[in-house]
C-alpha positions as a Markdown table, in Angstrom:
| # | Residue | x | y | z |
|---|---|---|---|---|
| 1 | Unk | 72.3 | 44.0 | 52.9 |
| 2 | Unk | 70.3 | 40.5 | 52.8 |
| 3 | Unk | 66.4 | 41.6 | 52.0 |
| 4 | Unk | 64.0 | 38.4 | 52.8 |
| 5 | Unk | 61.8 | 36.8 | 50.1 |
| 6 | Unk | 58.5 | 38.7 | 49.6 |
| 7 | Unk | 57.2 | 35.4 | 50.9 |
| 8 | Unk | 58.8 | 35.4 | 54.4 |
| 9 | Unk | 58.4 | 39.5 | 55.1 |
| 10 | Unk | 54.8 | 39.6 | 53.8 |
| 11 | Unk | 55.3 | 42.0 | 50.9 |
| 12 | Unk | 52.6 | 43.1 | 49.5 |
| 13 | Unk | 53.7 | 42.0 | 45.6 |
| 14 | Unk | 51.1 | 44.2 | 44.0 |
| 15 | Unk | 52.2 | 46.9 | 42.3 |
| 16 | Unk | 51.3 | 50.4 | 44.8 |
| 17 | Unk | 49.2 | 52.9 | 43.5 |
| 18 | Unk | 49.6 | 55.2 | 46.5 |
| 19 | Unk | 51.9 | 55.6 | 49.8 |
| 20 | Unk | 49.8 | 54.7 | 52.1 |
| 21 | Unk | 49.6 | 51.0 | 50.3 |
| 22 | Unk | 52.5 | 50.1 | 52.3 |
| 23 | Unk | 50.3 | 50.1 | 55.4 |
| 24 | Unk | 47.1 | 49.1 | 53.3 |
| 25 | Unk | 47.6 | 46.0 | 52.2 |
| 26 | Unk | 44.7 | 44.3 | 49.9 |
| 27 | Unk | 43.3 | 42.6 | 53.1 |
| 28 | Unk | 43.6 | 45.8 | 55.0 |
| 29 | Unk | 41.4 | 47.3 | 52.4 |
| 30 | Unk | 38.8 | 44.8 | 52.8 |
| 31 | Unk | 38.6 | 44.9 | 56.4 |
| 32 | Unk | 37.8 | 49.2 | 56.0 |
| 33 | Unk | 35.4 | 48.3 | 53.2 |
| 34 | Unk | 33.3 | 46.2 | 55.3 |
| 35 | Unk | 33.9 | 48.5 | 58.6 |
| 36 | Unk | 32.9 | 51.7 | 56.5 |
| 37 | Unk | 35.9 | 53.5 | 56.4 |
| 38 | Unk | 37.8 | 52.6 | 52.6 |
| 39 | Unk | 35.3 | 55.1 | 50.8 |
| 40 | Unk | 37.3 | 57.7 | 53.3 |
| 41 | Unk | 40.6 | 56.5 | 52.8 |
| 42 | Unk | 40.3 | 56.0 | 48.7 |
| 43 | Unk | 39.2 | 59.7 | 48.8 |
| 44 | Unk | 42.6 | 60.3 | 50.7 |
| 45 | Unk | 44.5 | 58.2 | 48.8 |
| 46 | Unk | 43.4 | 59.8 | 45.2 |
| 47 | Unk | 44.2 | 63.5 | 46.6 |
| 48 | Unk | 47.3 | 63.9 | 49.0 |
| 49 | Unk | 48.1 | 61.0 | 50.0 |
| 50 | Unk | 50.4 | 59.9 | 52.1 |
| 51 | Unk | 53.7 | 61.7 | 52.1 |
| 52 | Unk | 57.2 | 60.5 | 50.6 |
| 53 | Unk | 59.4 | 62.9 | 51.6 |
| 54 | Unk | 60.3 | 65.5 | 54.7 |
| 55 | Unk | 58.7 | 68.5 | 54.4 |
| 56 | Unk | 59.4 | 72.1 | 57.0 |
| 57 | Unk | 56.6 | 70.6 | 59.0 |
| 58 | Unk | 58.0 | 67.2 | 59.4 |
| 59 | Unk | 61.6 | 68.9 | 59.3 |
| 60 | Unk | 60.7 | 71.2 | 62.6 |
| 61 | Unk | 58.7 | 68.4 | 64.3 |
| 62 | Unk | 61.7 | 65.8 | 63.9 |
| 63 | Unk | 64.1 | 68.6 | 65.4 |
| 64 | Unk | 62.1 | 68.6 | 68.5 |
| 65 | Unk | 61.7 | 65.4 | 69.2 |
| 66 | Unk | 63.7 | 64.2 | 72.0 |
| 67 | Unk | 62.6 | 60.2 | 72.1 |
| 68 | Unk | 60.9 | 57.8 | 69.3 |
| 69 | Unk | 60.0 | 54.1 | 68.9 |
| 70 | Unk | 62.0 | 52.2 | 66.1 |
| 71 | Unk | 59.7 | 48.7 | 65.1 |
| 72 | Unk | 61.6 | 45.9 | 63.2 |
| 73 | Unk | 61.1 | 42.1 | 62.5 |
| 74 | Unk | 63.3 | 39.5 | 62.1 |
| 75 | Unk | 63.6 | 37.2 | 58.7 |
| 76 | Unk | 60.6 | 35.2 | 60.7 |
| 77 | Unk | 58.1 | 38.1 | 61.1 |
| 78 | Unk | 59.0 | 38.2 | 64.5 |
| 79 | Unk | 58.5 | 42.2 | 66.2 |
| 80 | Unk | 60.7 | 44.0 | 67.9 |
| 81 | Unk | 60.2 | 47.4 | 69.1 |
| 82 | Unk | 62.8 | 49.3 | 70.9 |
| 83 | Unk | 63.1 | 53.1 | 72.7 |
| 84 | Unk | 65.4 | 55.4 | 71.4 |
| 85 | Unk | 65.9 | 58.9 | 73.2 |
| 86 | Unk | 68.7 | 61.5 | 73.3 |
| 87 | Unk | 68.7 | 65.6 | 73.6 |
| 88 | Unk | 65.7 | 67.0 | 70.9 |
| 89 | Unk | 67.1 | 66.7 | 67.4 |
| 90 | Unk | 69.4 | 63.4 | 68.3 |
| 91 | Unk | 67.1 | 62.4 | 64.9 |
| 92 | Unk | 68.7 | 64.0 | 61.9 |
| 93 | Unk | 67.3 | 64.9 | 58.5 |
| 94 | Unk | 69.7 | 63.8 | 56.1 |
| 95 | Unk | 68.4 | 64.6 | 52.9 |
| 96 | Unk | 64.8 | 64.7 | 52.3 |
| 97 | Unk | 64.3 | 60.7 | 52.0 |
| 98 | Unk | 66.7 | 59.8 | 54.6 |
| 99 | Unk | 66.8 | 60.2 | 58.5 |
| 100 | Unk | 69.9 | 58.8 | 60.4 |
| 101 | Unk | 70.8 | 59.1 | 64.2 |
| 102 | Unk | 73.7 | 57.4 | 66.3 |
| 103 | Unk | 73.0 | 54.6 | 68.4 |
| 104 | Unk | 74.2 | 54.5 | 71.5 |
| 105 | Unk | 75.8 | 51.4 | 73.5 |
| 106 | Unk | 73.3 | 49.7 | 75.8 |
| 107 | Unk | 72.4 | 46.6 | 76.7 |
| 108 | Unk | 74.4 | 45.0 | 74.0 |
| 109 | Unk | 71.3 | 42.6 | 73.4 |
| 110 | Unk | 71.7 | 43.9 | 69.7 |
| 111 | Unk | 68.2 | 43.1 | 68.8 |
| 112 | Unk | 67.2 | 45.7 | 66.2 |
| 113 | Unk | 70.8 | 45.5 | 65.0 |
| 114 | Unk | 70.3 | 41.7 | 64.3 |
| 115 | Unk | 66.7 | 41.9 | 62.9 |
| 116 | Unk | 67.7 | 44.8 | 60.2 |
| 117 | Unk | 70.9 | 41.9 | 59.1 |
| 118 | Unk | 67.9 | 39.5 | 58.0 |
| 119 | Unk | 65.0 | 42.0 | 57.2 |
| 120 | Unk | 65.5 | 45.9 | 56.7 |
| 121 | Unk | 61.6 | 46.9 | 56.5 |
| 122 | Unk | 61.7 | 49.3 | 59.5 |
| 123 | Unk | 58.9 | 51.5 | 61.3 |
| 124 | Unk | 59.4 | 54.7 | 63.3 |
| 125 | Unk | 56.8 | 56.0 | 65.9 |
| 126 | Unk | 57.2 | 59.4 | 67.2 |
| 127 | Unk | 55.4 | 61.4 | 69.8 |
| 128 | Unk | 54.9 | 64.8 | 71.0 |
| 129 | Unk | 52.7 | 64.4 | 73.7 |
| 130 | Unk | 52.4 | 67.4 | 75.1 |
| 131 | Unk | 50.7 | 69.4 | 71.6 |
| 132 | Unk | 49.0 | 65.5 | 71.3 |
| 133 | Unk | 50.4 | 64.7 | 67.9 |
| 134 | Unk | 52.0 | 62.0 | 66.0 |
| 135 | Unk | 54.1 | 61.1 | 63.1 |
| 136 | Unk | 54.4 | 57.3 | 61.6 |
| 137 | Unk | 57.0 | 56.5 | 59.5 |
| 138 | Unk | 57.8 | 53.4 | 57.0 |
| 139 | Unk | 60.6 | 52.8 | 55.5 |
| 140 | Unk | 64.3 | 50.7 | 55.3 |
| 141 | Unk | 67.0 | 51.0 | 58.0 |
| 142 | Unk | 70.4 | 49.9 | 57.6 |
| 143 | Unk | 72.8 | 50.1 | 60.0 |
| 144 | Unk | 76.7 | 51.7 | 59.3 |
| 145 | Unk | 79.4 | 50.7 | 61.3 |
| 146 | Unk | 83.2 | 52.5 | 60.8 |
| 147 | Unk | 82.4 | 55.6 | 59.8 |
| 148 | Unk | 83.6 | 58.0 | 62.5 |
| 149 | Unk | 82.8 | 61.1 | 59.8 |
| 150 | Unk | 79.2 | 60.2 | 60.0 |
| 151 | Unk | 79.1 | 59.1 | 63.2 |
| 152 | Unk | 80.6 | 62.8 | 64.1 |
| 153 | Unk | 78.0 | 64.7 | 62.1 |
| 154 | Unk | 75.1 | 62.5 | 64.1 |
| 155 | Unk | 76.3 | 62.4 | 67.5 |
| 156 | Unk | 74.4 | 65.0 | 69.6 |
| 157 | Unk | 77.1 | 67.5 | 71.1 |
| 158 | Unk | 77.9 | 67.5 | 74.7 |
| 159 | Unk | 75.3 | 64.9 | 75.0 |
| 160 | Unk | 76.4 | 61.6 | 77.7 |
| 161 | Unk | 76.5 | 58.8 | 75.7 |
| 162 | Unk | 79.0 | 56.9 | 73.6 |
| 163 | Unk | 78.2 | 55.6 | 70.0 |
| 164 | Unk | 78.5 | 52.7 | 68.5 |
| 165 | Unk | 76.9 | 52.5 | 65.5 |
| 166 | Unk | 74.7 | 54.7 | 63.0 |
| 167 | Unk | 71.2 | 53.7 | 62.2 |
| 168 | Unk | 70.2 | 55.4 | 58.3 |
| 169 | Unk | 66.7 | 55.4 | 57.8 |
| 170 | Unk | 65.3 | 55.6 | 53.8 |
| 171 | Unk | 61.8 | 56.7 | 54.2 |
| 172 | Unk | 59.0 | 55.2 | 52.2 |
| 173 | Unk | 55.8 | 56.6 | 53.6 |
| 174 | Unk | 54.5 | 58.8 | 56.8 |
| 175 | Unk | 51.6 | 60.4 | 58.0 |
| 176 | Unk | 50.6 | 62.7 | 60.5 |
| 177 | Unk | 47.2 | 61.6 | 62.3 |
| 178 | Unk | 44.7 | 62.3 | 64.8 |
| 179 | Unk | 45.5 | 63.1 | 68.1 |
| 180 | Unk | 43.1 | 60.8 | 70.0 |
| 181 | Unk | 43.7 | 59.0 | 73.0 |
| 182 | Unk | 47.4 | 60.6 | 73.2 |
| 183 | Unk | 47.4 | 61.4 | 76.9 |
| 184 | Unk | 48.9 | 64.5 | 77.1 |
| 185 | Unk | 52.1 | 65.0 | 79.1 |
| 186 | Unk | 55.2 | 67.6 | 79.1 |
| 187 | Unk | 58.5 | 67.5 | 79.6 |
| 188 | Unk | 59.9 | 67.8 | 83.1 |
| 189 | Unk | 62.5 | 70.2 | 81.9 |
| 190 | Unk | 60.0 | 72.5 | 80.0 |
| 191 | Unk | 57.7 | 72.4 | 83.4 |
| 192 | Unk | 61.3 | 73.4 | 85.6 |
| 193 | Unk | 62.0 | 75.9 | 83.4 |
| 194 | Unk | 58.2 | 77.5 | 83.3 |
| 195 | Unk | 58.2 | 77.1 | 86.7 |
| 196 | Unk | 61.7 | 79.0 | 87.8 |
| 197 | Unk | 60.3 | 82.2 | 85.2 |
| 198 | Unk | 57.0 | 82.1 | 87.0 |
| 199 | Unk | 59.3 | 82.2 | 90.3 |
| 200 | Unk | 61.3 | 84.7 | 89.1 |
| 201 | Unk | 58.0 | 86.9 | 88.2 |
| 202 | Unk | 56.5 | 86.2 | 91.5 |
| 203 | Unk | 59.5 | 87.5 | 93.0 |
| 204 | Unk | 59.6 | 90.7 | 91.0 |
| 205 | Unk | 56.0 | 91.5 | 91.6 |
| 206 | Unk | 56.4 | 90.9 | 95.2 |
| 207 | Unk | 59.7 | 93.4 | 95.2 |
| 208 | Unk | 57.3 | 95.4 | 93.2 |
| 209 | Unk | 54.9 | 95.4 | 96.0 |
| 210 | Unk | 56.8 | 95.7 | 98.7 |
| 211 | Unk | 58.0 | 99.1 | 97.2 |
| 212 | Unk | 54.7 | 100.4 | 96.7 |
| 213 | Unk | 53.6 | 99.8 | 100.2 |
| 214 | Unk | 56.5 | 100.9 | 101.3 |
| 215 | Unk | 55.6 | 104.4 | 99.5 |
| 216 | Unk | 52.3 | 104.5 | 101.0 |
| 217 | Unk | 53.5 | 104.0 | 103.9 |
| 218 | Unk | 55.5 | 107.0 | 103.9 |
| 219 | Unk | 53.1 | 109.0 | 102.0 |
| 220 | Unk | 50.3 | 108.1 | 104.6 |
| 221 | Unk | 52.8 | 109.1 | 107.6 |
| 222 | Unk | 53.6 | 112.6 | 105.6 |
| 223 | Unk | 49.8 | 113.2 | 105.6 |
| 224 | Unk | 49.7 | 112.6 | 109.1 |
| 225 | Unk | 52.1 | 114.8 | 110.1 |
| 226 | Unk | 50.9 | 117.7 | 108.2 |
| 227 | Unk | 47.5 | 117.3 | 109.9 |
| 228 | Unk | 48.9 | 117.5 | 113.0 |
């Protein structure tokens, strides 16, 4: 696979002294040291860090995720961001640096698969808006055609879609940050499904009910009749 010159994809070409430097670039750096934020991120950057590799958490969280954002560029610099969705877990952990998932047919505009031909820097968004959290993920993506063994282990099961491709991701860097401004929003499955149990529980209490009235009421005529 073609990388571009540092020059043309805006390569950072000092060496990195931590993850996050993918994202903080020298001139990022100056913008949080004059907006009072780099003493905070320095302190970050000299303890934890960024993270490199999956861990459970990240493991767990990528298993639920049913949708995600995948941001590339052309040789140019040019962004392109594109949705990509499928049952919770359609995103695979491959191995502890890698993450792969099939991509389906769809427009056939082939935008992503064009951009990661001339420039393989690749960014993954991905949201859980209902718990308000979310994960950002740098890294190279290559895209695998002919591989019906891979593609079999990646496609979801059951799931309506047809393949074409696979989409590998290596990552570099991620981070899981603050939950501000996420609106928070659920799934319309989860809500059915919460819905039909508190249905069903409505329904048994009222059975419930009904019964107990039902014994009062015969109670209550019993008493009456023995008075009389």
């Amino acid at each position: 696979m073609r990388r571009p010159d540092d020059a043309n994809s805006g390569r950072d070409s000092s060496a990195k002294t931590a993850p996050s430097d993918i994202a903080f670039t020298p001139t990022v750096k100056a913008i949080q040291e004059r907006r009072g934020s780099r003493a905070a991120y320095h302190k970050m950057e000299q303890a934890r860090g960024w993270h490199t590799a999956v861990t459970p958490e990240m493991a767990t969280f990528i298993k639920e995720r049913d949708s995600a954002y995948l941001a590339t560029a052309n040789a140019a610099g040019q962004p392109y961001v594109q949705h990509r969705g499928g049952p919770p877990g359609f995103i695979r952990v491959i191995d502890p640096r890698t993450l792969g998932f099939a991509d389906y047919v769809g427009n056939r505009q082939y935008i992503t698969t064009g951009n990661l031909a001339e420039n393989d820097r690749a960014f993954l968004s991905l949201m859980d808006y209902a718990h308000q959290r979310r994960v950002k993920i740098w890294g190279r993506a290559r895209v695998v055609e002919n591989d019906p063994e891979l593609m079999a282990t990646l496609m979801p099961a059951g799931y309506d879609a047809t393949p074409e491709q696979v989409i590998l991701f290596a990552i570099e860097a991620w981070d899981m940050n603050c939950h501000q401004h996420i609106p928070r929003m659920v799934n319309v499955a989860a809500v059915a499904a919460t819905i039909e149990q508190a249905e069903q529980r409505i329904a048994k209490l009222e059975a419930e009910n009904a019964r107990l009235r039902s014994e009062l009421e015969q109670i209550a005529r019993a008493a009456s009749h023995h008075v009389k």
